[in-house]
Residue, then its C-alpha position, 0 to 999 in steps of 0.5 A: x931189912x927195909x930200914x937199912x935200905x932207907x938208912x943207907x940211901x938217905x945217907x948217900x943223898x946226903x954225901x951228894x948235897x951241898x950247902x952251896x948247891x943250886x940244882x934240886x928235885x921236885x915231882x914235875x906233876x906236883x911241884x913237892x919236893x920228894x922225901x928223902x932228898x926235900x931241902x937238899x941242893x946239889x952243886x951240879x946236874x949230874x950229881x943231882x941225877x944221882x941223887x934222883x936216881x937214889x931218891x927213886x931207888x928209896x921210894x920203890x924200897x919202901x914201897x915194896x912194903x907199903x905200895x899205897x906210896x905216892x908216885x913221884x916223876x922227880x926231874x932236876x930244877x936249878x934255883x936261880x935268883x931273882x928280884x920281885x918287883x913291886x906288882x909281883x909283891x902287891x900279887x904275892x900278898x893278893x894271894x896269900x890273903x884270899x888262898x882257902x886251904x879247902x880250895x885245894x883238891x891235893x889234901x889228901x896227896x899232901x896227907x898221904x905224902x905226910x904219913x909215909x914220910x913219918x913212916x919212912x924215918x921210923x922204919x930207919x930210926x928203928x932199923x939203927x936202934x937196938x929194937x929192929x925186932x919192931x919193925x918186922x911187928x910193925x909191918x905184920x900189923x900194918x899188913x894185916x890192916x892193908x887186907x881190909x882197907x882198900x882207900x888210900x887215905x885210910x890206909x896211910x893214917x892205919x900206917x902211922x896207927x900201926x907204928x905208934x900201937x908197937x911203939x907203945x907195946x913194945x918199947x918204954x915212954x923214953x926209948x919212944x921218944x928217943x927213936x922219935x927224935x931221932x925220926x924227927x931229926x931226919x925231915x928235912x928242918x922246918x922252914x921257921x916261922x918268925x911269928x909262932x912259937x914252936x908249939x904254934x908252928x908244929x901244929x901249923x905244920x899238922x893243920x897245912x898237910x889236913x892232920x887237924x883243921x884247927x886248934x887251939x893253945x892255952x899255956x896252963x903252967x910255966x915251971x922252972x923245969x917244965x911248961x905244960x900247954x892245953x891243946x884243943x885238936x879240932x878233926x883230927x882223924x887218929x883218934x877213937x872211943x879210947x884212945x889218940x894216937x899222937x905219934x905224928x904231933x910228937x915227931x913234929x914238936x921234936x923237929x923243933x924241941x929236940x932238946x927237951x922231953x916230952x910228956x902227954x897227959x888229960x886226953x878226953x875226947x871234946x866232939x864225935x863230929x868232926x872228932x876233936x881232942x883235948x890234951x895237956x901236952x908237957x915240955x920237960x927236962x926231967x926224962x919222957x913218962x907215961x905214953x907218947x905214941x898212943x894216949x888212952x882216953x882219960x890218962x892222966 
């Protein structure tokens, strides 16, 4: 089963990697940091080989099943350490405030990376949980999708469509967020980001890989067992008449709230063009209810 596959060349990535490493993979045309090995550092050339080779053997794993997966020629850098200087930090500064995202021809490389690795740790989450059956549901249904869709684009949100509608068929609201959080916890941490609150910094991470364009975060309620915000998704793609599917915004809150429950509820769709959503997303202790992966239009 593929999710074993991943699972197990996950895992012997990580038996290579060291905290006190310098040496790291990236893609040499892209500059990324290729999923499963993104955040790991090794302690020399020759374990970070390896670890590149095993990090080849996962993407051709998965690929197999999907070959819409970017390729990556991933080589070993070594990190050293360096003190900017002061025109180095005026240039760094220079740029970040003129950089445009819509300057960037890589979105879509960016979104298409994003998908498959959020499909990647599912397929492993399931894979290792006692609903493996789904897994097999999930690429039938994707496969069948894969006959009609020729974009790439495309085709990789229909990937995560496809996760989330056998999610949602197939399992409870608390073993989805279960297999979720789970998921979420295998991307590598999140870089933190002292100015936003996680919420903020979940929907930075959707917005930087050209899931939504904008958003915006209203807190509608703080109880001494939940907190309830009101979202406004602003060209999010994995929407349509009467349904959301949510799937992606709940892996990334649970990489940075795995220790509370989530809960969506009041999607009503605000625009056609772009397409826009609102949605009353709830952070609780009280156990996931009602539907995670997909939310009907509407629910309540």
């Amino acid at each position: 089963m593929i999710g074993t596959i991943l699972s197990d060349l996950r895992t012997h990535i990580e038996s290579l990697a060291s905290a006190t490493g310098c040496y790291y993979l990236v893609c040499s045309r892209t500059g990324e940091r290729p999923v499963p090995a993104d955040g790991h550092y090794f302690t020399c050339r020759s374990t970070a080989r390896a670890a590149a080779t095993a990090t080849e053997q996962y993407r051709t794993a998965l690929r197999r099943y999907d070959p819409q997966l970017p390729h990556h020629d991933i080589i070993v850098c070594e990190q050293f350490e360096t003190v900017p200087s002061a025109a180095d930090a005026v240039a760094a500064t220079d740029t970040a405030a003129t950089t445009n995202p819509a300057d960037h021809p890589d979105e879509g490389v960016a979104t298409v990376d994003f998908c498959h690795t959020v499909a990647g740790v599912v397929f492993e989450t399931i894979a290792d949980s006692p609903h493996s059956a789904v897994q097999a549901a999930i690429m039938d249904r994707y496969l069948t999708l894969a006959e009609t869709i020729a974009h790439p684009d495309e085709l990789c949100l229909r990937l995560v469509e496809a996760i989330a509608t056998e999610l949602d068929v197939r399992l409870s609201p608390a073993e989805q967020a279960e297999i979720l959080r789970t998921a979420a916890g295998r991307l590598s941490t999140p870089t933190a980001t002292p100015t936003a609150a996680p919420l903020e910094a979940a929907l930075d991470s959707l917005q930087s890989v050209s899931m939504l364009d904008s958003y915006a975060v209203d807190c509608q309620s703080v109880r001494c067992a939940s907190t309830s915000w009101e979202l406004t998704l602003t060209d999010y793609p994995l929407g349509s008449t009467d349904r959301v599917v949510t799937l992606p915004l709940v892996v990334e809150c649970f990489r940075r709230l795995s220790a509370v429950d989530l809960r969506i509820s009041g999607v009503e769709r605000t625009a056609t063009v772009p397409p826009s959503w609102r949605l009353t997303l709830t952070a609780t202790a009280g156990g996931s209810s009602g539907p995670l992966s997909v939310v009907t239009v509407g629910c309540r």
